[in-house]
NUDREN-713795 format. One line per field, with one value per residue (C-alpha): residue in one letter; z, x, y. Coordinates in steps of 0.2 Angstrom, whole numbers, padded with zeros to 4 digits. Layout:
res	[A|...];
up	[Z|...];
east	[X|...];
north	[Y|...];
***
This chain:
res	[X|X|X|X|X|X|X|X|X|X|X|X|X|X|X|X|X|X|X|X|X|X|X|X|X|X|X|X|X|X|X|X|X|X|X|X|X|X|X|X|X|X|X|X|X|X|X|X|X|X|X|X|X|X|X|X|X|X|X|X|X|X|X|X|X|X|X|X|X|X|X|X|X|X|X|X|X|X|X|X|X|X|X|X|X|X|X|X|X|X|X|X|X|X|X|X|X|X|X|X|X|X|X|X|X|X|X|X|X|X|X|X|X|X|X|X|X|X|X|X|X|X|X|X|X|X|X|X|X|X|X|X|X|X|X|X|X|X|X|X|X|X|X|X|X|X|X|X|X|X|X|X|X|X|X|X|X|X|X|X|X|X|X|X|X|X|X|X|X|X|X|X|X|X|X|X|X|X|X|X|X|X|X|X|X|X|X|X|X|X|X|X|X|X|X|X|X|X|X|X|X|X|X|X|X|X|X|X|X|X|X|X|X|X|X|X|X|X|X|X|X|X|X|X|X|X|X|X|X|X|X|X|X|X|X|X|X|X|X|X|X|X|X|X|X|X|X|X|X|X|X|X|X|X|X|X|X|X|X|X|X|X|X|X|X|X|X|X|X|X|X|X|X|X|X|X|X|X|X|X|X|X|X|X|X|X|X|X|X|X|X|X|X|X|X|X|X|X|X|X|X|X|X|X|X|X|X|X|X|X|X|X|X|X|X|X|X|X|X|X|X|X|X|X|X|X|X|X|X|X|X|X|X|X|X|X|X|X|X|X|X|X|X|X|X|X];
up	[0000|0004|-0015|-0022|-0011|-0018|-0035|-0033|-0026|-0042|-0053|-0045|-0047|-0065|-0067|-0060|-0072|-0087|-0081|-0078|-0094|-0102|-0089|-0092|-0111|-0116|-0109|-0116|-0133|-0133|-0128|-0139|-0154|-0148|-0147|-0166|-0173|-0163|-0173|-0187|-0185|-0181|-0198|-0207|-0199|-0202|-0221|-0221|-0213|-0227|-0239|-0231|-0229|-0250|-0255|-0242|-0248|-0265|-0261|-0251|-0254|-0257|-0239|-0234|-0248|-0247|-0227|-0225|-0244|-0235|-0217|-0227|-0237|-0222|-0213|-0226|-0224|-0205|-0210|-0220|-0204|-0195|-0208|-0206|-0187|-0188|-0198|-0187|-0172|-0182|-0187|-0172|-0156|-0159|-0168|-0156|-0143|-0152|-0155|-0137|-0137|-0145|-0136|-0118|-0126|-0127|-0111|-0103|-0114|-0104|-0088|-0090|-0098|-0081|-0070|-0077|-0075|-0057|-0053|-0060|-0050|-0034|-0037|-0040|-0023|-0015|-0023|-0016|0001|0001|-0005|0010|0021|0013|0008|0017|0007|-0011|-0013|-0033|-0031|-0021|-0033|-0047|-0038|-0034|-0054|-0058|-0043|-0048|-0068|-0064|-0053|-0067|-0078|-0068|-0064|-0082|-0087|-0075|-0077|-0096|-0090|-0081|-0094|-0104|-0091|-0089|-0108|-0109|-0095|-0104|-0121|-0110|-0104|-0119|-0129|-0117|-0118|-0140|-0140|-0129|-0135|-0153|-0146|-0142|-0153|-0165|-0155|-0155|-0175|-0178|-0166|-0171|-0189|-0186|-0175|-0187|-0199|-0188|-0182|-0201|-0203|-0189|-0193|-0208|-0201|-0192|-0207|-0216|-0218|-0214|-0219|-0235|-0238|-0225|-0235|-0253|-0244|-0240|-0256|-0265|-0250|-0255|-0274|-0272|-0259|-0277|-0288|-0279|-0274|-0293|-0298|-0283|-0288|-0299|-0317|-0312|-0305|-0322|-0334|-0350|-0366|-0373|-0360|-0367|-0384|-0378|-0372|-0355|-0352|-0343|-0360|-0369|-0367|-0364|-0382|-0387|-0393|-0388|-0375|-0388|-0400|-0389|-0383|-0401|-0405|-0418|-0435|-0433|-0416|-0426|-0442|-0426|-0420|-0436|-0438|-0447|-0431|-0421|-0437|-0429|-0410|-0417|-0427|-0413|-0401|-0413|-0413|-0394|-0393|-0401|-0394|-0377|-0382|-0389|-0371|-0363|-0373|-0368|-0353|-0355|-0361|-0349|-0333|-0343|-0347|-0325|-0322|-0334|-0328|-0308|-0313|-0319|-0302|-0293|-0304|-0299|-0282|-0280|-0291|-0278|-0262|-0270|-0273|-0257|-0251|-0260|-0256|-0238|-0236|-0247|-0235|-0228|-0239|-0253|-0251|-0246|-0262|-0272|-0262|-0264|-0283|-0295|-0311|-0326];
east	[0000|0014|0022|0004|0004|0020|0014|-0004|0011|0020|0003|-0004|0013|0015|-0002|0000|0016|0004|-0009|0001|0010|-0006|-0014|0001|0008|-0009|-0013|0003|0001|-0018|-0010|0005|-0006|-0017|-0001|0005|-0014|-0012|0006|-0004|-0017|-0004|0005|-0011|-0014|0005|0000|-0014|-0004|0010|-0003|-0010|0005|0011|-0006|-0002|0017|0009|0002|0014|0030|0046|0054|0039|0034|0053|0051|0035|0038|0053|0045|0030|0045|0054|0039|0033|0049|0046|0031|0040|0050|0035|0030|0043|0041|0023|0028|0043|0032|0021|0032|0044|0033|0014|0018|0028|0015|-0001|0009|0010|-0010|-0007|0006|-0004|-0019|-0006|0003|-0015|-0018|-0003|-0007|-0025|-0019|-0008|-0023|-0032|-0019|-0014|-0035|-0034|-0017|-0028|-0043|-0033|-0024|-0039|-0047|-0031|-0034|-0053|-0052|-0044|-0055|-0070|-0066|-0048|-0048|-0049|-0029|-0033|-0043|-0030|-0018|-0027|-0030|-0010|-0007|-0019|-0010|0005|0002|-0008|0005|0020|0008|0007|0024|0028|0015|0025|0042|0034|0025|0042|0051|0036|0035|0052|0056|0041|0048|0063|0057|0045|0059|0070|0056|0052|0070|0070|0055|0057|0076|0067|0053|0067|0078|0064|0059|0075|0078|0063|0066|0086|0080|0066|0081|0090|0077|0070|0086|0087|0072|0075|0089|0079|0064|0077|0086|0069|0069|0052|0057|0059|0040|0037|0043|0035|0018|0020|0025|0010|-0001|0007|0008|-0011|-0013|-0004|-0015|-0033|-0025|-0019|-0039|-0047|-0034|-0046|-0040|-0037|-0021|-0013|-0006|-0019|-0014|-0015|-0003|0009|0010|0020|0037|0043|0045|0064|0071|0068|0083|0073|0079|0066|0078|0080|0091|0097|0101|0111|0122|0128|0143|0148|0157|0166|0173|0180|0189|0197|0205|0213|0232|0247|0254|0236|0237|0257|0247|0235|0245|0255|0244|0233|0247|0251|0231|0233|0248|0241|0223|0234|0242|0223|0217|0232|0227|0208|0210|0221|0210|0195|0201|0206|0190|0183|0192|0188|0169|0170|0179|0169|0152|0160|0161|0143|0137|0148|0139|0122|0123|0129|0115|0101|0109|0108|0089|0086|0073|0082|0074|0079|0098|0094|0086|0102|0113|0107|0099|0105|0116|0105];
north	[0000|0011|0009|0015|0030|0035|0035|0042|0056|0055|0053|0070|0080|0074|0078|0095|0097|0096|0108|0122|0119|0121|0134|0146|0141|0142|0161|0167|0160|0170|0185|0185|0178|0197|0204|0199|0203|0223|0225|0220|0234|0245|0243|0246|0262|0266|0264|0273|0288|0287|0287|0304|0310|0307|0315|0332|0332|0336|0350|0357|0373|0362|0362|0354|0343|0336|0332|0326|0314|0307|0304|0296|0285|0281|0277|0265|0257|0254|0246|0234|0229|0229|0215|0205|0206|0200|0185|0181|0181|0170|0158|0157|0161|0159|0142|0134|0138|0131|0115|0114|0111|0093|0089|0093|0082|0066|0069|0071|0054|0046|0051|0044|0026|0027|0028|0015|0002|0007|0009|-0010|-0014|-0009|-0017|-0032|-0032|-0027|-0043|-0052|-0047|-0053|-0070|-0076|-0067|-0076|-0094|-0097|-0114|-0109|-0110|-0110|-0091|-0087|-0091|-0085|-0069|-0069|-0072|-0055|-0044|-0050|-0046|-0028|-0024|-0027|-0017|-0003|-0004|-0002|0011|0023|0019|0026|0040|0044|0044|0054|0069|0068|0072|0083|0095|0094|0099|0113|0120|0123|0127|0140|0147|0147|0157|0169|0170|0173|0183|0196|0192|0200|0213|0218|0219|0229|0242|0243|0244|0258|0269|0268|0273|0286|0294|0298|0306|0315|0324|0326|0333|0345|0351|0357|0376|0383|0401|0398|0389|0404|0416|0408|0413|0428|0431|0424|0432|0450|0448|0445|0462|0469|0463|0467|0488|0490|0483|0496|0512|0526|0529|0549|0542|0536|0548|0551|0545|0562|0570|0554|0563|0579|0581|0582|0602|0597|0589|0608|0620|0639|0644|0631|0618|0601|0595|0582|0594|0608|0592|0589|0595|0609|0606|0624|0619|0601|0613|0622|0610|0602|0605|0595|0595|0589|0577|0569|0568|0557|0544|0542|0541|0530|0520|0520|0515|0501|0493|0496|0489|0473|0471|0475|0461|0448|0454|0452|0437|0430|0434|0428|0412|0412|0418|0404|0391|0397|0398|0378|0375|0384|0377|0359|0361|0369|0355|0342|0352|0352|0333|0331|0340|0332|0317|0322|0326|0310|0299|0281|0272|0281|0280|0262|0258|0267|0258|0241|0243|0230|0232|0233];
***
């Protein structure tokens, strides 16, 4: 009687091994299965936002068409990690866990073909124990009944060394189970938010480089240039010259003698005959000549510091053209410079 008291101990703490596998495995693969379906929702709502956020780019000033197109490309790209995440979860934690349903159901199977046979090793010794009572002389239902203690007993005896070595492996496969799927649970967790830092500490700095002035200054430019527009449509006509006054000249270009400024400006042909001499004739070849040797070293000259300005204007367009790739290349989204990076050769 002792030895069956000892395994209805054993029976009850195996059989308590199996419920709170079940109890505790079972509640956390519900909620991580929730938790796998809420990431889900939350990547639908992510692309719903980066599609409201490509339609309002688009109808945006530059500065902040160009942030908000690369926070709505960047964010997509999250979303694509957050994919992945959900069919890692999937695959590596929510799986693992509902497999351990069926295997509860067979240990549960195991633990009921063991109290059958040590139910029937009881009633057996129990039958044992009566014969003698009631008909001492029967030594062949004695023996018979000895025969059937004998065999329940062995069967019993045999059904737990097996259900030993059942919970035994089961605990063992439980508890590095539970160590792989948690490891990958993180493991997961961990790639998607290391991903989307690095994601979003791009578009951050992005987000931070984006020059509100400028759209700032774009508006009030349109708001003015409209202000223009409706004071030029409210001003009275009295304002503007007629187009008869148009017709006359402007009483400051008449000298007082009644002659045109343009006129009295011109010079005289008597003034030109006094100044002509053979000697004033000498001045001017030489000086002619003078002229033109000094205008042929101007034009070495000329030329010289044009071809230097020419070639520092290419230098100087190079590196603007260098710093203005660099920069569009720096207010490219993550996603954008991910996709450059890692394009295929055609």
């Amino acid at each position: 009687m002792n030895n069956l008291f000892s395994r209805d101990v054993q029976i009850k703490s195996m059989e308590q091994t199996v419920k709170r596998a079940e109890k505790y495995l079972g509640g956390i693969c519900s909620l991580l299965a929730s938790y796998t379906r809420k990431t889900a929702m939350l990547r639908d709502k992510a692309d719903l936002l980066v599609a409201l956020l490509f339609d309002f780019s688009s109808r945006e000033d530059p500065e902040l068409h160009i942030g908000l197109k690369n926070l709505a490309e960047d964010l997509a790209m999250v979303q694509d990690f957050r994919q992945a995440q959900v069919e890692r979860l999937e695959m590596r934690v929510i799986a693992p866990l509902k497999a351990y349903g069926d295997t509860v159901k067979n240990k549960r199977a195991d633990l009921k073909k063991f109290s059958i046979d040590l139910s029937r090793e009881l009633k057996e010794l129990q039958k044992l124990e009566k014969i003698p009572l009631m008909n001492p002389a029967d030594r062949q239902s004695i023996s018979q009944a000895e025969v059937n203690a004998q065999k329940a007993s062995n069967n019993a005896q045999r059904s737990m060394r097996q259900l030993e070595e059942t919970i035994t492996d089961f605990q063992k496969q439980k508890l590095e189970d539970i160590k792989r799927i948690f490891t990958d649970f993180i493991t997961v967790e961990m790639l998607f938010h290391a991903k989307a830092l690095e994601v979003y500490g791009h578009t951050y700095h992005n987000l931070g480089a984006m020059d509100t002035q400028k759209d700032l200054q774009l508006f009030k430019g349109r708001i003015k240039m409209t202000d223009l527009l409706d004071g030029r449509l409210d001003t009275p006509l009295t304002n503007y010259p007629s187009p008869s006054m148009s017709r006359h000249p402007h009483p400051l270009l008449t000298s007082p003698g009644g002659q045109n400024l343009s006129s009295s400006l011109a010079p005289t042909t008597g003034q030109d005959h006094r100044l002509h001499s053979p000697y004033t004739d000498v001045v001017r070849r030489s000086r002619s000549t003078l002229q033109r040797q000094r205008g042929m070293e101007e034009e070495e000259e000329l030329e010289g510091e044009e071809e230097g300005e020419e070639e520092n204007e290419e230098d100087k367009d190079i590196h603007e053209s260098e710093i203005e790739e660099g920069q569009h290349t720096s207010r490219q989204s993550y996603a954008a410079q991910y996709a450059q990076k890692h394009r295929r050769p055609e």
